[in-house]
C-alpha positions in Angstrom: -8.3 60.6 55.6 -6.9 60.2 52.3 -2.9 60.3 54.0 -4.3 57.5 56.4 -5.9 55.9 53.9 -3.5 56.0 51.1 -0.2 56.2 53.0 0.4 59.7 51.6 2.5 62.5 52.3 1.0 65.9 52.8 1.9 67.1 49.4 0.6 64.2 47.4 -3.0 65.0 49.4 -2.6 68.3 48.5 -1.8 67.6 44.6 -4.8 65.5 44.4 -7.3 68.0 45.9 -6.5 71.1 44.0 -6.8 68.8 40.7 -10.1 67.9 42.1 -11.0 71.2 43.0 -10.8 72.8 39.5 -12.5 69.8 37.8 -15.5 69.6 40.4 -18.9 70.3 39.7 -22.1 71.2 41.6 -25.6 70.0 39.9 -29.2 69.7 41.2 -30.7 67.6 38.2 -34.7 68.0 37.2 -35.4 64.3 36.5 -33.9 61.8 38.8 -34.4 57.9 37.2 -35.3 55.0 39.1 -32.3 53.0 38.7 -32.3 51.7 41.8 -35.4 50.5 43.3 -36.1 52.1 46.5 -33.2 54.1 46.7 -33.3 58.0 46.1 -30.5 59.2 47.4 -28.5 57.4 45.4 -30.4 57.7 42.4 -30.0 61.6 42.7 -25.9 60.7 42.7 -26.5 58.7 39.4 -28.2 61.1 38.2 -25.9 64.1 38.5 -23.1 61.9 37.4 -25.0 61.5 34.0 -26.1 65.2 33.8 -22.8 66.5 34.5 -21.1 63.9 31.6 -19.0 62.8 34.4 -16.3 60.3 33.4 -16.4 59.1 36.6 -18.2 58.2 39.8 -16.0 57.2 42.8 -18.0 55.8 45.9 -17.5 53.2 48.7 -21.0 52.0 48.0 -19.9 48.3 47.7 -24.1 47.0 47.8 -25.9 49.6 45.4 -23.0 52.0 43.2 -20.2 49.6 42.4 -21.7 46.8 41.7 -23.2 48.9 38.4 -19.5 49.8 37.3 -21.0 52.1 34.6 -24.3 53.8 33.5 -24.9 56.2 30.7 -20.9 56.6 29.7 -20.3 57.2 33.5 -17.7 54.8 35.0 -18.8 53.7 38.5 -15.3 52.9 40.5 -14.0 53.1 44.4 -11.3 55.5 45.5 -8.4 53.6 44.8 -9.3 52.8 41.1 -9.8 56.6 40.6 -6.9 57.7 42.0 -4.8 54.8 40.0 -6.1 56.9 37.2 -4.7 59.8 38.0 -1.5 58.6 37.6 -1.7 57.1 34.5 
């Protein structure tokens, strides 16, 4: 997906994923707010992006995530912003 997506050789996929790999982590938070009305799953996502002091959140969720841009220090921001951030 992300050499379709992105126009990118293997070994710029490959690059990306093991820097993702050694900064990923896995969280199953205790309290999950109700920043979004109605909306648990993604409330759960928020809410292990601010557990885990994340400095980022990158989603395609253009109607619920994006529109936030940030909550609680995290920065809410779609693929191609992240990865622009990489580079810098």
């Amino acid at each position: 997906m992300l050499e379709r997506g992105f126009g990118w050789e293997g070994g710029q996929m490959d690059g990306v994923l093991a820097t993702l790999r050694n900064r990923v982590t896995f969280l199953d938070p205790d309290r999950i707010p109700s920043i979004i009305e109605g909306n648990e799953a993604d409330n759960r996502i928020l809410a292990c992006a601010v557990e885990a002091s994340a400095d980022y959140l990158v989603t395609g969720d253009r109607r619920y995530l994006l529109p936030l841009e940030r909550i609680m220090g995290v920065r809410i921001v779609n693929a191609a912003v992240f990865l622009n951030s990489l580079e810098a």
